[in-house]
C-alpha positions in Angstrom: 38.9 32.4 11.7 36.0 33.6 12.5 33.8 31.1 14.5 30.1 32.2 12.5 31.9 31.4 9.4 33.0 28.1 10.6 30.1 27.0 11.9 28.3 27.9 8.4 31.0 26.1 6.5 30.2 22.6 8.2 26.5 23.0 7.8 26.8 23.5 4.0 29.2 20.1 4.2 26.8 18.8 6.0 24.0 19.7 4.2 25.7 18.1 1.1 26.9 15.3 2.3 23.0 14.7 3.6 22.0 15.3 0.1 24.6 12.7 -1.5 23.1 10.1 0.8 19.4 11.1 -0.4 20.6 10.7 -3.9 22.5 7.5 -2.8 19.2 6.1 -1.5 17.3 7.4 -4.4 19.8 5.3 -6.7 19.0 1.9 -5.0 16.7 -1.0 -6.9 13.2 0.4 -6.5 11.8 -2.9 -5.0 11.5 -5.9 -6.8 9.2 -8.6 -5.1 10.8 -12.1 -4.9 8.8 -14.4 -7.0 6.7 -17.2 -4.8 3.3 -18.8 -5.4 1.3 -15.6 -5.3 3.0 -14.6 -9.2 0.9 -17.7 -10.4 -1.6 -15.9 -13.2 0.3 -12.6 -12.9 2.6 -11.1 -15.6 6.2 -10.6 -15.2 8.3 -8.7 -17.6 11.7 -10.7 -18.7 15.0 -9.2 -18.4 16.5 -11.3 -21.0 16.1 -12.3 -24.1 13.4 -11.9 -27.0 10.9 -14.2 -25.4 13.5 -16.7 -24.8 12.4 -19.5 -22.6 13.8 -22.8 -21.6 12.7 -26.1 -22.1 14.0 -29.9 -21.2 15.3 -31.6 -24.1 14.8 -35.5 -25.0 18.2 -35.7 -22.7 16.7 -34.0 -20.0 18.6 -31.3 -20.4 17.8 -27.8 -20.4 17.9 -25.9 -23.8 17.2 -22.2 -24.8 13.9 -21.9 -27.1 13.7 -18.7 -29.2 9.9 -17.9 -30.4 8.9 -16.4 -32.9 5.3 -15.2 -34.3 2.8 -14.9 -31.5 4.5 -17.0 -28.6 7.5 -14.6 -28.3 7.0 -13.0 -24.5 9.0 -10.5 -23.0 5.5 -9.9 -21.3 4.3 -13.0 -19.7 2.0 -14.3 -17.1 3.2 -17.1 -15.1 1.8 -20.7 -14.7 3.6 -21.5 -11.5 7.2 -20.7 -9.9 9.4 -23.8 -8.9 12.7 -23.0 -7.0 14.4 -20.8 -9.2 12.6 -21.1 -12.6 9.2 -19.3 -13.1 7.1 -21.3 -15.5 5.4 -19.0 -18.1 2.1 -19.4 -20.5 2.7 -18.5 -24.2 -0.1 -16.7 -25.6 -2.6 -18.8 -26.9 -1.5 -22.0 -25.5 -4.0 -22.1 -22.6 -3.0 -22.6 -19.2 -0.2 -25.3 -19.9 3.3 -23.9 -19.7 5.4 -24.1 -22.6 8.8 -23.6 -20.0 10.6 -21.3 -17.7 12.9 -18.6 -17.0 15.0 -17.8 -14.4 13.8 -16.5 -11.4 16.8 -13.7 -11.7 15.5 -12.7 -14.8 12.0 -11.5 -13.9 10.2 -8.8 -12.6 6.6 -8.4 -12.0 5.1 -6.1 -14.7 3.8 -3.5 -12.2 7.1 -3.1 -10.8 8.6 -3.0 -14.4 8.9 0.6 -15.7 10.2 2.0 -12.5 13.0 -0.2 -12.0 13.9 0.3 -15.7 13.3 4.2 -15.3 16.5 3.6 -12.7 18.3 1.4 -15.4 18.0 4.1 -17.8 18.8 6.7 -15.5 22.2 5.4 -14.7 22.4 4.5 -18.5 20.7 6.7 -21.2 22.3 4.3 -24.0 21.4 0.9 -22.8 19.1 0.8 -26.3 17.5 -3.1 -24.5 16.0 -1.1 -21.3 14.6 1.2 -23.6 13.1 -1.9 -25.3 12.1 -3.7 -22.1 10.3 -0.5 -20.7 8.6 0.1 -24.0 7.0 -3.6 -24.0 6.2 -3.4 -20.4 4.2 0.2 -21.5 2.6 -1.6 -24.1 1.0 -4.2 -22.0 0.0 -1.7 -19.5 -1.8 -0.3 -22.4 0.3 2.5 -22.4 1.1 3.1 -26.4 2.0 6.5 -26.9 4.8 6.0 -24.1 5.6 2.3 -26.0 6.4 4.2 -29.3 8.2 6.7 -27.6 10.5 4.5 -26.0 11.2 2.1 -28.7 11.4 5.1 -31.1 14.8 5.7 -28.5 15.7 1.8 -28.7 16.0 2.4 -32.3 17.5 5.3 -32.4 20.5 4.2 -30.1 20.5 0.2 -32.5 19.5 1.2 -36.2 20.0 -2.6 -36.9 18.1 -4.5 -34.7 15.0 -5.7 -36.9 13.2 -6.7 -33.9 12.9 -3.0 -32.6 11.0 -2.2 -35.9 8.8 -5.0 -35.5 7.6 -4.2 -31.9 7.4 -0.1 -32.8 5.3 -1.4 -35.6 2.7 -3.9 -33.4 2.2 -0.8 -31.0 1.3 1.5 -34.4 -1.2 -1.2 -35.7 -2.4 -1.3 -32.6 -3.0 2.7 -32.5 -4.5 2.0 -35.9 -1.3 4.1 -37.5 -1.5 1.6 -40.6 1.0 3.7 -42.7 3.6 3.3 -39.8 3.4 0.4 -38.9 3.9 -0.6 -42.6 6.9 1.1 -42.9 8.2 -0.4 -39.6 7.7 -3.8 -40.9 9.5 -3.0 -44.4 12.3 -2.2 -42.9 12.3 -5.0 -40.4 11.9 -7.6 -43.8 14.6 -5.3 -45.0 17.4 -6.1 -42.0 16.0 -9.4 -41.9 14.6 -10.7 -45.2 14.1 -14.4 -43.9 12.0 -14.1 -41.1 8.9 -14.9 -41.4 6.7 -12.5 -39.0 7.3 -9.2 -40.2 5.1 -10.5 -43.9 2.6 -11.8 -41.5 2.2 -8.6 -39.8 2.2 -6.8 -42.6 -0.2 -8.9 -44.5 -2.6 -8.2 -41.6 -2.4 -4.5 -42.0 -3.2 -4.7 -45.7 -5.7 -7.3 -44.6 -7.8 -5.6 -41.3 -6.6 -2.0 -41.5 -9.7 0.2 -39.6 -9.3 2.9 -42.5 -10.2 0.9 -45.4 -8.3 2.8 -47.7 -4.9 1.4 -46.5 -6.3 -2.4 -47.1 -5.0 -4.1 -50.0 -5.6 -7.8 -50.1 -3.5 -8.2 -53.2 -0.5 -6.8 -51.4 -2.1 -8.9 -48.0 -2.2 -12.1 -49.9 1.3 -12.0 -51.1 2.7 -11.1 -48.0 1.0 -13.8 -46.5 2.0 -17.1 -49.0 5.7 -15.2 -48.0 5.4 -15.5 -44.9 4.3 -19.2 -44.9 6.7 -20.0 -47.4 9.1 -19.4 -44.6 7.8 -20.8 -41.8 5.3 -23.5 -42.0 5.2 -23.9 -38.1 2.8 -20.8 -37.5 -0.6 -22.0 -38.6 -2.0 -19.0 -37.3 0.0 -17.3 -40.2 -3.0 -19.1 -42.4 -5.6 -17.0 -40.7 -3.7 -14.4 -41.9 -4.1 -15.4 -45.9 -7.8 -16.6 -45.0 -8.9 -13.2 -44.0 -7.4 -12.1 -47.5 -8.5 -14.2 -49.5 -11.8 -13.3 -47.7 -11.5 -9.6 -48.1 -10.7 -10.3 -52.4 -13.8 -11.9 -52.4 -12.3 -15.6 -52.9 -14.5 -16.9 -50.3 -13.9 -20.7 -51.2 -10.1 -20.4 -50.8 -10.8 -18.2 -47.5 -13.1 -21.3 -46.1 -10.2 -24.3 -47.1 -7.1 -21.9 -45.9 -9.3 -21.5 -42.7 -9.9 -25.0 -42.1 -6.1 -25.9 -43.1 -5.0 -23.8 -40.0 -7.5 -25.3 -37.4 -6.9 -28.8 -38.2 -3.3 -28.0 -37.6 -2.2 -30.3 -34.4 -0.1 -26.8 -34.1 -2.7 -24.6 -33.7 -2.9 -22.5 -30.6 -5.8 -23.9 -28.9 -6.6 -19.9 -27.3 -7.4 -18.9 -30.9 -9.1 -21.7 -32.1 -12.6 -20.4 -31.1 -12.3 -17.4 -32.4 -11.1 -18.7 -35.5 -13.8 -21.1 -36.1 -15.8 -18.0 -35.7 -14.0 -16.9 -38.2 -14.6 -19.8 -40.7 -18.2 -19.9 -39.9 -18.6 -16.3 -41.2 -16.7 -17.2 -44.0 -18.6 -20.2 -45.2 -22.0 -18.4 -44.7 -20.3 -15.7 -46.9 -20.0 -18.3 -49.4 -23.3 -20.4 -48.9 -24.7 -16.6 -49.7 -23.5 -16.4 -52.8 -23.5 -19.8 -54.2 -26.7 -20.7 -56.1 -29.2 -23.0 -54.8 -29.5 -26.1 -57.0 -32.5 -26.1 -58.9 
């Protein structure tokens, strides 16, 4: 054998073996700080879950809590971390914690999309990391890569109404009324019982930007749905408030208003913006009351 040609053949097996240990290296968990006390007031992304959360029941015991509505967060930030729970804030509750999460079960959101960029990599059909990077993009404010990427969570779980509703809070956000619409009809289609999809719809037809997609008629029946199916959501009143405001019943817009912030449920981070909300609402209707004579 010739000795040049020998030498050249162990180089290229070196040379590839070097490479297989690059891509080796390259396939490892990006890095994923542990959490301490320095995650208080940061936000994690969970890794489990719709927003599940656990709480201590009247036992003591820890139970599972499944939000819905506006305190569902795969997004967090965290109130404190305790051994191995991380203690998370629900949006609009203020700075009490509502429960925790497993400290396995977390990553900080800054961290998040890489470390699901590797999940996906190894796994172009795992339709939840797809879901999981898309709400992490979304909180970084990244929308157009949010839609994308639940666009491909649906597209690999047709059925999961919960896919629909997310793609559709990224289009409202974009002010893509139309789409997000149809993103929440077919989310009250899979799932004709639950209760958010109506609400988020109602607000569409309620608060679109282009005012030729509101309709308060459609807004207002969405909304007495949506209530009629969960009366634990008083924010879900704002909701029918700001359509009855839009139709011009100002009256019932003040009382519905007023019903949601005396609610011992309402979340006490929207309360001053809602009793913004009322006050424009009964100057509205102090403006077009007559004076007594």
């Amino acid at each position: 054998m010739n000795p040049n040609s020998t030498f050249a053949h162990a180089a290229i097996v070196f040379a590839l073996l070097d490479s297989a240990l690059f891509c080796g290296a390259q396939l490892e968990d990006p890095v994923r700080t542990p959490p301490d006390k320095t995650w208080a007031g940061r936000r994690i992304l969970t890794l489990e879950g719709f927003g599940d959360y656990f709480t201590l029941d009247n036992r003591g015991q820890p139970q599972v809590v499944k939000p819905e509505g506006l305190s569902v967060n795969i997004v967090a930030v965290v109130q404190r971390v305790d051994g191995d729970r991380v203690w998370i804030k629900a949006n609009g509750a203020g700075d009490v914690a509502v429960g925790w999460v497993n400290t396995a079960d977390t990553i900080l959101l800054e961290q998040a999309v890489p470390y699901l960029n590797l999940l996906i990599g190894r796994n172009p059909g795992d339709w939840d990391a797809y879901l999981r990077r898309a709400e992490a993009e979304h909180a970084l404010n990244q929308r157009d890569a949010a839609i994308a990427d639940y666009t491909k969570a649906i597209a690999l779980n047709p059925h999961e109404p919960f896919l629909f509703l997310r793609r559709g809070r990224s289009l409202r956000a974009m002010k893509q009324c139309s789409n997000a619409v149809v993103d929440f009809e077919e989310a009250i289609r899979l799932k004709p019982q639950w209760a958010e999809p109506y609400n988020l719809e109602a607000g569409v037809y309620a608060d679109c930007p282009d005012s030729q997609y509101r309709d308060p008629t459609k807004a207002i029946a969405l909304s007495e749905r949506a209530i009629a199916l969960d009366v634990e959501h008083p924010t879900y009143l704002t909701v029918l408030a700001l359509s009855y405001f839009r139709s011009g019943r100002l009256e019932e817009a003040v009382i519905t208003q007023r019903e949601a912030l005396e609610s011992p449920l309402f979340p006490p981070g929207y309360r001053e913006e809602a009793t913004n909300q009322l006050h424009e609402y009964e100057r509205a209707l102090a403006a077009r009351t007559p004076s007594p004579r």
